[in-house]
C-alpha positions as CSV (number, residue, x, y, z in Angstrom):
1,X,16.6,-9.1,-10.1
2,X,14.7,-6.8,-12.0
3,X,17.4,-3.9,-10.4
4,X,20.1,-5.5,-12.0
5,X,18.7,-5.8,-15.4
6,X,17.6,-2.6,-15.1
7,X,21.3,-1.4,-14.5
8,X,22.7,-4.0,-17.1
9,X,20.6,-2.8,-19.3
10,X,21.9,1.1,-18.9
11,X,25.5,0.4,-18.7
12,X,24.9,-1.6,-21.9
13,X,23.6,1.6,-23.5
14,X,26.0,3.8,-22.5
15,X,29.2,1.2,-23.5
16,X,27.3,0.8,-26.9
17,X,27.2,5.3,-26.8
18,X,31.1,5.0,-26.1
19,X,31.5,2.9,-29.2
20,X,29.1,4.7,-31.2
21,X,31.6,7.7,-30.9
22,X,34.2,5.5,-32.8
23,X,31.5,5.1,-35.4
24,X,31.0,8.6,-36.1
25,X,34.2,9.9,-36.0
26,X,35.2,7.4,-38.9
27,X,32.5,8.3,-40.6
28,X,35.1,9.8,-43.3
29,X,36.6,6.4,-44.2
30,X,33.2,5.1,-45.2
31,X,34.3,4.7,-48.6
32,X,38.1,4.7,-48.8
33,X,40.6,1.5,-48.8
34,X,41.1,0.0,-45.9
35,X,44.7,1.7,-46.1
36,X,43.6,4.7,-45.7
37,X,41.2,4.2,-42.9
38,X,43.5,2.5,-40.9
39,X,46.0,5.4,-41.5
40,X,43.2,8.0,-40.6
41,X,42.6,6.1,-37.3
42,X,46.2,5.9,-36.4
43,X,46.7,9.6,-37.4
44,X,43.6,11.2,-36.9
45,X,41.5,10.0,-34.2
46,X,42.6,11.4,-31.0
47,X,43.6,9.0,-28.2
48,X,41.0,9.8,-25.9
49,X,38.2,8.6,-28.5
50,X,40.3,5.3,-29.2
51,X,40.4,4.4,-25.6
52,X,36.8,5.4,-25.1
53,X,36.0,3.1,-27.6
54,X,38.2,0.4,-26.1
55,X,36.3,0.4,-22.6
56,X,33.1,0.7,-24.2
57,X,33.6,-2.2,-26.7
58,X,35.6,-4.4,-23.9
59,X,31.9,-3.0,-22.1
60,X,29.7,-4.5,-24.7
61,X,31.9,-8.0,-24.4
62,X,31.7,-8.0,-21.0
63,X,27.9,-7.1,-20.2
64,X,26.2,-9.0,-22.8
65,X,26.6,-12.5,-21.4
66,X,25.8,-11.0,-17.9
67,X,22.7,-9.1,-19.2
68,X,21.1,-12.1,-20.7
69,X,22.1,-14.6,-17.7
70,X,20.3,-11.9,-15.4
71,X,17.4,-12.0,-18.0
72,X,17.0,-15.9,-17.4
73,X,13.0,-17.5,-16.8
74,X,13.0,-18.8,-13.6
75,X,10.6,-21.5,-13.4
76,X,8.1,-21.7,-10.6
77,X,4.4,-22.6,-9.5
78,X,1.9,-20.5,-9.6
79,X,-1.0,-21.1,-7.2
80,X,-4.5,-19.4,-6.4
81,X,-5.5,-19.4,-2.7
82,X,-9.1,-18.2,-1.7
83,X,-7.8,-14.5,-1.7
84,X,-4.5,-14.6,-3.0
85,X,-2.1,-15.4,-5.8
86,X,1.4,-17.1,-4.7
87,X,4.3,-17.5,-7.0
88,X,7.1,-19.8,-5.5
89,X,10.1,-21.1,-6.7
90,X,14.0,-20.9,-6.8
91,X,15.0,-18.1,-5.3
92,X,11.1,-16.3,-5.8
93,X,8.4,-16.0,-2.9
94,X,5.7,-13.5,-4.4
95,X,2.3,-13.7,-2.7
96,X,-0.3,-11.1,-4.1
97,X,-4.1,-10.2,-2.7
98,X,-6.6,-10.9,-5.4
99,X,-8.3,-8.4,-3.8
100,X,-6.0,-5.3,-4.4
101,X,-5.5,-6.9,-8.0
102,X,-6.0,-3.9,-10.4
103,X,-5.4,-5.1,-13.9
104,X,-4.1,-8.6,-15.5
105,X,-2.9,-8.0,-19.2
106,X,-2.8,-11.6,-21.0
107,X,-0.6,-11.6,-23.7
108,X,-0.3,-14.0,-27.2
109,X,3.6,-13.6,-27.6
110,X,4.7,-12.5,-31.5
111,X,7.8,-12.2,-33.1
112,X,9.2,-9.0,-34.9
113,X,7.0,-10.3,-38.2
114,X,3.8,-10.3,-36.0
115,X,3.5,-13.9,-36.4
116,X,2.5,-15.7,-32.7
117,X,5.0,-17.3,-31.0
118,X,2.3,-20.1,-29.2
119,X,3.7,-18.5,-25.6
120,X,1.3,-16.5,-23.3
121,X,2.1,-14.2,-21.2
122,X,0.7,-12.6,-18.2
123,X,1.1,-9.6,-16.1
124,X,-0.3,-9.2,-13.3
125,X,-0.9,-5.4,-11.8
126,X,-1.4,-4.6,-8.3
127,X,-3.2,-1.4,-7.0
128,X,-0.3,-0.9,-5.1
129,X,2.8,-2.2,-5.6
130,X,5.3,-3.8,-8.8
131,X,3.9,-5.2,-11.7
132,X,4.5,-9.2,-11.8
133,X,5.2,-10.5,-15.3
134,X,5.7,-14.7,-16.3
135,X,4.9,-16.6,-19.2
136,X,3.4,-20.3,-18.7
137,X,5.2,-22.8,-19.0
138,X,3.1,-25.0,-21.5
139,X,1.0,-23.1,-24.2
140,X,-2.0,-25.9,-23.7
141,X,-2.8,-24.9,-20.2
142,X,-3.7,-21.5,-21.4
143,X,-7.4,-22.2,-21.6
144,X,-7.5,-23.4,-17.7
145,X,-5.1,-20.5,-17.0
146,X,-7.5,-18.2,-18.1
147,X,-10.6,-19.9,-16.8
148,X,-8.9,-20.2,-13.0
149,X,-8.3,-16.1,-13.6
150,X,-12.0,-15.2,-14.6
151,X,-12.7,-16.3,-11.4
152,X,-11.3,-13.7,-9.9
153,X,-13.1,-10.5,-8.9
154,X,-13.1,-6.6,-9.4
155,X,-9.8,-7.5,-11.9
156,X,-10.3,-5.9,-15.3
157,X,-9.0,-8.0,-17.6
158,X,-6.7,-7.1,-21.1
159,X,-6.1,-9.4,-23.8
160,X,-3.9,-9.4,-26.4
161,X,-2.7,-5.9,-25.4
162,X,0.2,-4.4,-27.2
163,X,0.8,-1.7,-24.4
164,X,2.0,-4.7,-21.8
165,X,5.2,-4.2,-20.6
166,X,6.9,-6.9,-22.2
167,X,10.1,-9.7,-21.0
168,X,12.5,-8.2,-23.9
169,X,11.6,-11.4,-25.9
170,X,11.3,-10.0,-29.5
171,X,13.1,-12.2,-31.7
């Protein structure tokens, strides 16, 4: 799934890029009646840049509902064997050695005004291998959470660290 965000997420950039082009060619118009503007599109703007702006708004419409249906939490259980870290659930099977564990960043969640969001986050960073991020599902289990993880050895640890990749979930 992370693929197909991935993708999503560029052919969202380059549809917004196609109706950016709109944007700056009417530039011109910014202050002029809405007569005029619509004149100067029908006159002015060349037919390629009108139907390039077409496919990249009809794009934008399209991919937006997708993108964010891709970008979904999926819940699941998390469990911690004697030397490895399994996360099951719908459609995820992810079993990890503690072992080759290189980093955990743990994560107090903020909005865009810095305030927290009472959601803690996790990443989880292999030696080898993808990087494994999920949020819990209840803020009150974070304590135990983080208790079960110190157990854990030859893991360094990060908290609170703005640098961790994060789930797009700025609001």
């Amino acid at each position: 799934m992370p693929f197909l965000s991935s993708f999503l997420w560029g052919l969202l950039l380059v549809s917004f890029s196609l109706l950016s082009i709109l944007y700056i060619v009417m530039l011109p118009t910014k202050n002029a009646p809405e007569e005029m503007t619509f004149f100067y599109y029908i006159l002015v703007v060349p037919q390629s840049i009108k139907i390039t702006s077409a496919i990249g708004l009809v794009g934008l419409l399209i991919l937006i509902p997708i993108y964010f249906r891709t970008r979904l939490n999926k819940p699941g259980q998390l469990t911690f064997g004697e030397d490895k870290i399994i996360i099951t659930g719908n459609g995820i099977d992810i079993t990890m050695n503690s072992k080759l564990m290189d980093k955990i960043f743990i994560n107090d969640l903020k909005n865009s005004k810095r305030e927290l969001k009472h959601k803690l986050q996790i990443a989880l960073q292999p030696k080898y291998g993808k990087q494994v991020i999920f949020q819990l599902k209840d803020y009150s289990d974070s304590d135990p959470f983080i208790a079960t993880l110190g157990n854990l050895k030859n893991v360094e640890f990060a908290f609170y660290d703005d640098n961790v990749p994060t789930l797009h979930h700025d609001e």
